[in-house]
GUKOLGU-249400 format. One record per residue (C-alpha): x, y, z. Coordinates in steps of 0.05 Angstrom, whole numbers, plus 5000, padded with zeros to 4 digits. Last residue first. Layout:
<X:X | Y:Y | Z:Z>
...
// end
This chain:
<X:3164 | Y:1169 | Z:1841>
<X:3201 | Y:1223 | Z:1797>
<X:3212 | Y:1218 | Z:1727>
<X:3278 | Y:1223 | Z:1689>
<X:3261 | Y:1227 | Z:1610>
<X:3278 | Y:1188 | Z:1552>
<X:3220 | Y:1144 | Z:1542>
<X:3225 | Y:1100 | Z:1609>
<X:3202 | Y:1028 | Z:1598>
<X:3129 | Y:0997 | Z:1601>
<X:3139 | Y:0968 | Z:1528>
<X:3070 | Y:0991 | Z:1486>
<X:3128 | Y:1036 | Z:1441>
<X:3166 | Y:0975 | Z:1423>
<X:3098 | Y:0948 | Z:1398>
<X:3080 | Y:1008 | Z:1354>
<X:3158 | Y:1014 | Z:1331>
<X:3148 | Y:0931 | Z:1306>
<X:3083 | Y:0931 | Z:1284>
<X:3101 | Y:0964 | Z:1216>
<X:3167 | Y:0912 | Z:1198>
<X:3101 | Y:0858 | Z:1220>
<X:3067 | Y:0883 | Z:1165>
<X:3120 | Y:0898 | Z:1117>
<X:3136 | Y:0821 | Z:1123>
<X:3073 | Y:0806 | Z:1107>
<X:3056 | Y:0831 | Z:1050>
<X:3122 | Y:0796 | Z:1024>
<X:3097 | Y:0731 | Z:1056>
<X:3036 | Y:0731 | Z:1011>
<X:3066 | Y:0744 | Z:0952>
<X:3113 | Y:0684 | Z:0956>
<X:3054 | Y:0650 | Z:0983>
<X:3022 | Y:0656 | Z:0912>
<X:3080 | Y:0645 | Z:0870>
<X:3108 | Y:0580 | Z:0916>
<X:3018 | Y:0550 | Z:0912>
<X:3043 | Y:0552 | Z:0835>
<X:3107 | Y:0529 | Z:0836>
<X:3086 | Y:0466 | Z:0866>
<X:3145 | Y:0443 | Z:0913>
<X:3141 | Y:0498 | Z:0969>
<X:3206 | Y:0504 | Z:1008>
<X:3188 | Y:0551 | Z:1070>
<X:3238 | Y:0587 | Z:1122>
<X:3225 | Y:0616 | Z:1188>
<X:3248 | Y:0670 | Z:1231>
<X:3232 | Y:0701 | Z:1290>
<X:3227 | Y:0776 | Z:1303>
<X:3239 | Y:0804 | Z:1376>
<X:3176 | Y:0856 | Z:1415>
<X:3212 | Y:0875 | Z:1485>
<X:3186 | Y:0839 | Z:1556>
<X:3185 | Y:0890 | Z:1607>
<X:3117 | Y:0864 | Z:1644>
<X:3067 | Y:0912 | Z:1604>
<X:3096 | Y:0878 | Z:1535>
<X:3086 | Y:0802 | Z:1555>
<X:3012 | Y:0823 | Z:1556>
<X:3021 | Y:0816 | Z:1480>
<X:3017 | Y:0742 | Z:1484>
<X:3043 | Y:0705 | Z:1427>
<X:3098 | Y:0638 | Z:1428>
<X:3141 | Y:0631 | Z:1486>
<X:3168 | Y:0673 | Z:1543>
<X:3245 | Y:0680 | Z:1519>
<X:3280 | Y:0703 | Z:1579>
<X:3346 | Y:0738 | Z:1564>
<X:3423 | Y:0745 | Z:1581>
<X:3434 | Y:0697 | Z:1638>
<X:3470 | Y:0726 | Z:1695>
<X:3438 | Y:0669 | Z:1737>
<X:3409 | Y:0709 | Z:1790>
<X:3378 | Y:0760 | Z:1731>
<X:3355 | Y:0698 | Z:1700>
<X:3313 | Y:0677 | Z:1761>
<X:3278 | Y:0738 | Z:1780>
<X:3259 | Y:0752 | Z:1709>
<X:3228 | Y:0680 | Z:1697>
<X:3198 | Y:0696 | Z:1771>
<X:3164 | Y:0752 | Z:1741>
<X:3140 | Y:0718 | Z:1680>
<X:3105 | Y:0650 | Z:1696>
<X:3095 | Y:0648 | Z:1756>
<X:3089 | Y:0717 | Z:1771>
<X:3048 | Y:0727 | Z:1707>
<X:3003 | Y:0677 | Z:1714>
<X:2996 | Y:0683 | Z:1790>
<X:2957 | Y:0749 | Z:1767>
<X:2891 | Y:0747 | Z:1808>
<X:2887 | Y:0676 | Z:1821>
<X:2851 | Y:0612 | Z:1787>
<X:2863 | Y:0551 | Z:1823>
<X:2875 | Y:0489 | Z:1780>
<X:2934 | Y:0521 | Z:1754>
<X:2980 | Y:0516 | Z:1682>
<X:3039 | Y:0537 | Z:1648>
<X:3082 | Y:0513 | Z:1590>
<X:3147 | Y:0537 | Z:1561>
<X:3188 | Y:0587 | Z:1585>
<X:3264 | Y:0592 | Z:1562>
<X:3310 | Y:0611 | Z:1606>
<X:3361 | Y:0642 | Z:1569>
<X:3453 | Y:0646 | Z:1558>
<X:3478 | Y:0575 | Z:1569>
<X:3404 | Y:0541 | Z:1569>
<X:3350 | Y:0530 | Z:1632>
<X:3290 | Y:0500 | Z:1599>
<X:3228 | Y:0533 | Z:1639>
<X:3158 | Y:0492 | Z:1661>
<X:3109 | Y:0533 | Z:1705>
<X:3065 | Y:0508 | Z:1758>
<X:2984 | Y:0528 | Z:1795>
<X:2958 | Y:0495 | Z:1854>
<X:3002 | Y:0454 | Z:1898>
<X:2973 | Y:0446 | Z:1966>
<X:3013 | Y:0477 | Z:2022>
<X:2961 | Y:0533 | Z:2049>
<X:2965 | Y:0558 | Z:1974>
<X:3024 | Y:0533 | Z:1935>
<X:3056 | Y:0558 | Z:1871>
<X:3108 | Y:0517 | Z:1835>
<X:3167 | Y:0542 | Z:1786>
<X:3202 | Y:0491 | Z:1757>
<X:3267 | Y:0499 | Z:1733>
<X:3302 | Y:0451 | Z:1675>
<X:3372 | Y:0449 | Z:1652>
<X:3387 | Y:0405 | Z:1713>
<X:3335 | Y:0368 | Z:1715>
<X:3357 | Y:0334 | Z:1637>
<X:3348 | Y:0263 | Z:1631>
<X:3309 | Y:0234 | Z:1692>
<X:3261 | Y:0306 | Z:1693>
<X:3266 | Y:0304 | Z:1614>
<X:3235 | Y:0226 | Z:1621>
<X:3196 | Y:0239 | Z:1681>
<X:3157 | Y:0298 | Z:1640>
<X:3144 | Y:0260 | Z:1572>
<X:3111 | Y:0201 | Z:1614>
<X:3060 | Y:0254 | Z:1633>
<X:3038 | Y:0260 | Z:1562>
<X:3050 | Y:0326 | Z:1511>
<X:3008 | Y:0358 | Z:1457>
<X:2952 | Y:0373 | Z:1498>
<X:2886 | Y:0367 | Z:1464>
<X:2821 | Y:0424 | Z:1469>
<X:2858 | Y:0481 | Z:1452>
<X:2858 | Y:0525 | Z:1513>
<X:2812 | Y:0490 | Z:1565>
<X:2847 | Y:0426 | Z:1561>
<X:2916 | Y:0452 | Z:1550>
<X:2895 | Y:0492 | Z:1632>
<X:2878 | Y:0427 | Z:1655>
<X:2932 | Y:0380 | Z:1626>
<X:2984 | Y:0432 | Z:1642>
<X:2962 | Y:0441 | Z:1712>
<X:2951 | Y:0365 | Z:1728>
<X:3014 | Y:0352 | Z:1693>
<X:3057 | Y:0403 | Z:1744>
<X:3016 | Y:0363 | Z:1801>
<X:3044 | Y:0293 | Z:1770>
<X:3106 | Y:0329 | Z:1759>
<X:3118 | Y:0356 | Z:1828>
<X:3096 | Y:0289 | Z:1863>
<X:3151 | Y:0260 | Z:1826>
<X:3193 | Y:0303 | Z:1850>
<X:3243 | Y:0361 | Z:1826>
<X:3296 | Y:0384 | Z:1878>
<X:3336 | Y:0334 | Z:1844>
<X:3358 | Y:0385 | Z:1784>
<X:3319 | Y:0461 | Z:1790>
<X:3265 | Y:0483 | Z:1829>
<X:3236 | Y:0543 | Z:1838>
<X:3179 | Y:0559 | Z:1895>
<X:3125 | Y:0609 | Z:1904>
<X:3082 | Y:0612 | Z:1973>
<X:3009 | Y:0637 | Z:1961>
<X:2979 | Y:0673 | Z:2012>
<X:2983 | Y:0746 | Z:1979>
<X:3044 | Y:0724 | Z:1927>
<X:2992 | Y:0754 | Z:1870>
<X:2974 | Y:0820 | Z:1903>
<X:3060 | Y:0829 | Z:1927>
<X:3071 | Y:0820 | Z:1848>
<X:3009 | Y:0863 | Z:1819>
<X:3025 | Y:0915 | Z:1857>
<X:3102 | Y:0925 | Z:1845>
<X:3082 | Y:0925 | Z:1767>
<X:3041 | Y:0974 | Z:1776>
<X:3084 | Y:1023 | Z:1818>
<X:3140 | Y:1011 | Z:1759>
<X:3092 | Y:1024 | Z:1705>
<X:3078 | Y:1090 | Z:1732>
<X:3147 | Y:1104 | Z:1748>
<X:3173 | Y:1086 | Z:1684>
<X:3214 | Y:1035 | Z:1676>
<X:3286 | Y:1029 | Z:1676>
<X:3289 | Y:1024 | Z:1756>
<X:3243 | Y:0968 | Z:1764>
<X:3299 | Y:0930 | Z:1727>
<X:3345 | Y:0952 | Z:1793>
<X:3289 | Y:0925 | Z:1838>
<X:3285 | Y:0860 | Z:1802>
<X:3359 | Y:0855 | Z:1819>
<X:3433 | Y:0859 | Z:1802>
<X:3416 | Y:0883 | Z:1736>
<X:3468 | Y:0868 | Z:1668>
<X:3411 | Y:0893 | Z:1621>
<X:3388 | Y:0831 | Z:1629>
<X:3335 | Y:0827 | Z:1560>
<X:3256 | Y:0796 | Z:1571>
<X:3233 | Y:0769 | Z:1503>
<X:3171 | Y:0778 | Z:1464>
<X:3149 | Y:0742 | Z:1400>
<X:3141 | Y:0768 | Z:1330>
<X:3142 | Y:0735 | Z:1261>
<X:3176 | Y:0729 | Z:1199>
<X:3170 | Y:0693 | Z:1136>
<X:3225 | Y:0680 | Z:1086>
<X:3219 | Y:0628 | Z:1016>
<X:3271 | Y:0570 | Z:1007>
<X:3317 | Y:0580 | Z:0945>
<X:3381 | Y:0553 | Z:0969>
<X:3408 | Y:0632 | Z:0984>
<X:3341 | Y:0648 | Z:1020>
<X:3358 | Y:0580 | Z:1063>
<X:3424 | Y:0615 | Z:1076>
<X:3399 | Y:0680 | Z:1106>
<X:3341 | Y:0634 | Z:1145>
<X:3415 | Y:0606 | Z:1171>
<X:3444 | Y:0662 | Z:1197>
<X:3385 | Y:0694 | Z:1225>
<X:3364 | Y:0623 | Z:1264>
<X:3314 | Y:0583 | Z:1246>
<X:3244 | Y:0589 | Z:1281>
<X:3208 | Y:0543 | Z:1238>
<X:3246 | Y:0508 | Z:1174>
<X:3188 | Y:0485 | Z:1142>
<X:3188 | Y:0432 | Z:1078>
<X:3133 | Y:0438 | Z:1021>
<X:3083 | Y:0396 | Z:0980>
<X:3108 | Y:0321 | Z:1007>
<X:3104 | Y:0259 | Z:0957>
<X:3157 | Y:0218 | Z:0988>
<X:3211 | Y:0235 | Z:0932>
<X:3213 | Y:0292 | Z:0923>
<X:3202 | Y:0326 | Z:0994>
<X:3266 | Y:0283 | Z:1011>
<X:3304 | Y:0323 | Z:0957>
<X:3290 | Y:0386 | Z:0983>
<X:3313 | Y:0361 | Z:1048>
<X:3369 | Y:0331 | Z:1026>
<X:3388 | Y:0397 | Z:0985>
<X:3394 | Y:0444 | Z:1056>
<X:3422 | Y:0387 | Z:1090>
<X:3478 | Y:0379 | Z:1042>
<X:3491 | Y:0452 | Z:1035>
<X:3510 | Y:0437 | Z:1110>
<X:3553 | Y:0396 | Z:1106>
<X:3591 | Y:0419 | Z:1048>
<X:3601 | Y:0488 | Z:1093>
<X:3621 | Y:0456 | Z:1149>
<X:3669 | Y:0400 | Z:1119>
<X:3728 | Y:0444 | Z:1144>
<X:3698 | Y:0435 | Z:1223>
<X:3643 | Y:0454 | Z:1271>
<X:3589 | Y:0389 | Z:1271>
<X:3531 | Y:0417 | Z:1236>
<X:3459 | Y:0424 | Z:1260>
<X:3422 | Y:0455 | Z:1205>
<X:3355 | Y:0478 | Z:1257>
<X:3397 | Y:0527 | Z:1302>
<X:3351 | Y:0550 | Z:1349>
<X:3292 | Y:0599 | Z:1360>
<X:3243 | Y:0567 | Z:1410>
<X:3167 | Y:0563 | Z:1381>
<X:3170 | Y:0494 | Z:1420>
<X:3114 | Y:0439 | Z:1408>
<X:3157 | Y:0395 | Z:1360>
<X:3230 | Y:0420 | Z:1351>
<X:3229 | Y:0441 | Z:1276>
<X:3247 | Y:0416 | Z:1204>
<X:3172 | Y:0404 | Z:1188>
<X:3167 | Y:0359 | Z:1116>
<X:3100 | Y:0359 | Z:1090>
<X:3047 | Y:0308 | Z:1082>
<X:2992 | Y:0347 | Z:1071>
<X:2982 | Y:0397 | Z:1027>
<X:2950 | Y:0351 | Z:0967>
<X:2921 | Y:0397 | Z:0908>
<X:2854 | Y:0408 | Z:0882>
<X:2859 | Y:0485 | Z:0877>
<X:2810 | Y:0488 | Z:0942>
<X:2869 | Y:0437 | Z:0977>
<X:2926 | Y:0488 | Z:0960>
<X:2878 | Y:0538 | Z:0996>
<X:2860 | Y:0504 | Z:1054>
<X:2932 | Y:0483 | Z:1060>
<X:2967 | Y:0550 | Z:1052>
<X:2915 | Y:0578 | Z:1106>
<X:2931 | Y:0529 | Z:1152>
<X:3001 | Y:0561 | Z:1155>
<X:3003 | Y:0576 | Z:1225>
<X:3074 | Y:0580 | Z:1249>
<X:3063 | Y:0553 | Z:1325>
<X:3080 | Y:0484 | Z:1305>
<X:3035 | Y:0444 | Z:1353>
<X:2990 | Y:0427 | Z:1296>
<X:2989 | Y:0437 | Z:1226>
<X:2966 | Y:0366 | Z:1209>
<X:2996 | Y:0294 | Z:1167>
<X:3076 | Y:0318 | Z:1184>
<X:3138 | Y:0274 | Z:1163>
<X:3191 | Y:0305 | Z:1219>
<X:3256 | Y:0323 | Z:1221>
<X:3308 | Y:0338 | Z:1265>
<X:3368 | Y:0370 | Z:1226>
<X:3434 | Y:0332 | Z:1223>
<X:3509 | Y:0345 | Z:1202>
<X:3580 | Y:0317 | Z:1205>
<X:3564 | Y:0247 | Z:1237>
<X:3625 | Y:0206 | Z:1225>
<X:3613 | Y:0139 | Z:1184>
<X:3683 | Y:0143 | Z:1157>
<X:3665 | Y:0164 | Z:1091>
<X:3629 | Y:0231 | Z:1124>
<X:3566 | Y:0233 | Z:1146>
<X:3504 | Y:0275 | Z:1132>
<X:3435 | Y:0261 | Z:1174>
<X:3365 | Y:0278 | Z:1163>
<X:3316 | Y:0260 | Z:1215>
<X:3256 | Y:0232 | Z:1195>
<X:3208 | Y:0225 | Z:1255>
<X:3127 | Y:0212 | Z:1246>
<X:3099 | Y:0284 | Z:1279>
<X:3025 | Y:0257 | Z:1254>
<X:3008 | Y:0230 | Z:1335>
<X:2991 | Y:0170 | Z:1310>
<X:3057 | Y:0138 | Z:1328>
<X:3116 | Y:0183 | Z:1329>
<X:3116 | Y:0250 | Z:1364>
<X:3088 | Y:0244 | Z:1445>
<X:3108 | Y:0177 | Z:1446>
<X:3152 | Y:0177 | Z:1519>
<X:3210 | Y:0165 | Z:1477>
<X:3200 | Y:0205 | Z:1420>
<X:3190 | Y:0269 | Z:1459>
<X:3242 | Y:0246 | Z:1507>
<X:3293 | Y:0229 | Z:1442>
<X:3283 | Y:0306 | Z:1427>
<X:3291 | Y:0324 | Z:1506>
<X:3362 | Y:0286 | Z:1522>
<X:3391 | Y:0295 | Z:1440>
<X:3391 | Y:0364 | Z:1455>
<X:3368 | Y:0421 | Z:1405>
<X:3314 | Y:0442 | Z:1463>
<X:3368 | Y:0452 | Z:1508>
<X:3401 | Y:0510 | Z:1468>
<X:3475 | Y:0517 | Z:1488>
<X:3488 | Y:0428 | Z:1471>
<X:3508 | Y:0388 | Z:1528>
<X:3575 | Y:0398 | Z:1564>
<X:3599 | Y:0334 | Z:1580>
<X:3649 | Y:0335 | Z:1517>
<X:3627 | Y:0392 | Z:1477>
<X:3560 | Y:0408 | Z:1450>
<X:3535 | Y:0454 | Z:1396>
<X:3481 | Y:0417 | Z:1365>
<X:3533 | Y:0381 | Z:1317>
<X:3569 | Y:0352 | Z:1384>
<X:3495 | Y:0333 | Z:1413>
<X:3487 | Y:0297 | Z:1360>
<X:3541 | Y:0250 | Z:1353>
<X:3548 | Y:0245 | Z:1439>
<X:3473 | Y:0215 | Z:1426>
<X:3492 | Y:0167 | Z:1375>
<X:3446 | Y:0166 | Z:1326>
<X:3395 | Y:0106 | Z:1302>
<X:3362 | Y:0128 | Z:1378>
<X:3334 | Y:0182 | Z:1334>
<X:3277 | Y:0142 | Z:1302>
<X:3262 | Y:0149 | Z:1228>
<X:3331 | Y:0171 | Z:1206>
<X:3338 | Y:0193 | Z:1133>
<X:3405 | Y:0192 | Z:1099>
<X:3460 | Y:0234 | Z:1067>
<X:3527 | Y:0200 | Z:1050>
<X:3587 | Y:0245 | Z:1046>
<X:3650 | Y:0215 | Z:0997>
<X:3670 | Y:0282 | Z:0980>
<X:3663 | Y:0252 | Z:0899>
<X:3618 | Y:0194 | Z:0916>
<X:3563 | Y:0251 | Z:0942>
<X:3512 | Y:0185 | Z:0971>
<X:3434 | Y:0208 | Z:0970>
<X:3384 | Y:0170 | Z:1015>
// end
């Protein structure tokens, strides 16, 4: 796309990822010899399974365009996965409201430039940059290749969704506008147990909490699985969750079945599956990426509806798990203030917006500085919905 003679760094546009070496990426994402990048989602194992199995790419509007800086030699220094958009969907950073209203002042919204992992409101690095002296010019590369790239195929904005602090602070530097958001995250406090995080809570909450566990493993065995463990015959039931509970939720699931063999041949071992049965027969499944310090939950699902299996499944057992891993967090997904009542803590995410016409960049400008002091607001009055202890011993 762009060539910097002077440094010698050419900066180009990838439309299928299998035009990079996977080692290549995976050492900008963080990675190290065998050991693949911290967050999974950043690996080249489940972005070239999306493409792979065809859930982005195709008609599907997420058409890959991956930017890429290297250096004279040909060595990848830098990357972001990219993707030409033609909808809003499956981004989890709703701006349909920019597009209806760009599109009332006669304008074009669509295409834009996403800079995201499709169908995962995961914060990651999105500037993937190989550590290094060229760092820095790497990376400002990125930041001005995707500008550039909104030039010149016609797009109204680029979105950087659920960037990291560090580098939404840099995108503000390169001119790219700041919106925040909430999700809720489960912390290890360094427990031993669920029993010891029962301890932090208040006894109220803690009796609750107790209750709803032993009434939703009444009859039901729950199982986690992790690497070969995982069958075939778990995905196909895991897909019959997922395609029956994305069904009833939003009317089209983002991702196929093939998309599940391919991470399960790829990466098992950063994945755990949690499975509920009922006299044996599978009825009801949670997906989680397993990465160097979180679990990360993504998709859930049943065919038998259960007084709260979807928050053992899906929450509890999350808990249960990282604690036996020593990892530091769960990260539940996108929305969902029930999270709160089950120890998961309000967190902002971050994103970052380049908007080409500068009049649709005055009026969302104002818009995201509204909203920023909302969400600042809802921050103490979500903290304070937490089920943990105030301050005070109390007594069982």
């Amino acid at each position: 796309m762009t060539k910097d003679a002077a440094a010698g760094f050419k900066v180009a546009v990838e439309t299928e990822l299998s035009a990079v070496a996977a080692a290549e990426w995976d050492a900008c994402a963080g990675g190290t010899g065998d050991r693949p990048p911290p967050n999974p989602f950043l690996s080249y194992a489940f972005l070239s399974a999306l493409e792979d199995s065809g859930c982005v790419g195709g008609h599907s509007g997420w058409s890959p365009a991956h930017l890429t800086v290297r250096d004279a030699s040909g060595r990848l220094l830098a990357a972001s996965p990219a993707y030409l958009k033609s909808h809003s969907q499956g981004e989890y950073v709703f701006d349909h409201g920019w597009a209806e209203a760009y599109i009332r002042a006669g304008g074009s919204y669509y295409p834009k430039l996403q800079v995201a992992v499709p169908f995962t409101p995961a914060t990651g690095p999105r500037l993937l940059v190989r550590p290094g002296p060229e760092a820095d010019q790497a990376r400002r590369l990125l930041a001005q290749g995707l500008k550039t790239l909104c030039d010149r195929i016609g797009a109204s904005s680029v979105h950087v969704t659920f960037a990291t602090e560090e580098e939404r602070a840099f995108l503000s530097e390169c001119g790219f506008l700041h919106r925040t958001d909430r999700q809720f995250h489960w912390f290890n406090e360094g427990y031993g147990s669920y029993d010891d995080f029962l301890v932090a809570l208040a006894s109220r909450k803690r009796k609750t909490l107790k209750r709803e566990r032993r009434e939703a493993q009444e009859g039901v065995e729950i199982v986690r699985l992790t690497g070969a463990a995982i069958t075939e015959a778990d995905w196909d039931a895991f897909f019959a969750f997922y395609m029956d509970t994305g069904s009833r939720k939003w009317g089209r699931p983002y991702l196929n079945r093939a998309f599940f063999s391919l991470v399960g041949e790829r990466m098992a071992d950063r994945i755990l599956l949690v499975i509920a049965k009922r006299e044996g027969r599978r009825i009801a499944g949670a997906i989680n990426f397993i990465g160097d310090d979180a679990l990360y939950g993504r998709n859930w699902g049943c065919i038998e509806d259960r007084p709260f299996l979807h928050f053992e499944v899906c929450y509890h057992q999350a808990i249960d798990f990282a604690i036996e891993r020593g990892l530091a967090r769960v990260e539940a997904g996108a929305q969902g203030e029930h999270k709160l009542a089950r120890g998961y803590r309000p967190v902002e995410t971050r994103s970052s917006h380049w908007i080409a016409d500068p009049g649709l960049r005055r009026a969302v400008a104002d818009h995201l500085d509204r909203e920023r002091r909302y969400m600042a607001s809802l921050h103490d009055e979500l903290e304070d919905a937490t089920p943990f202890r105030k301050g005070t011993v109390e007594e069982d």
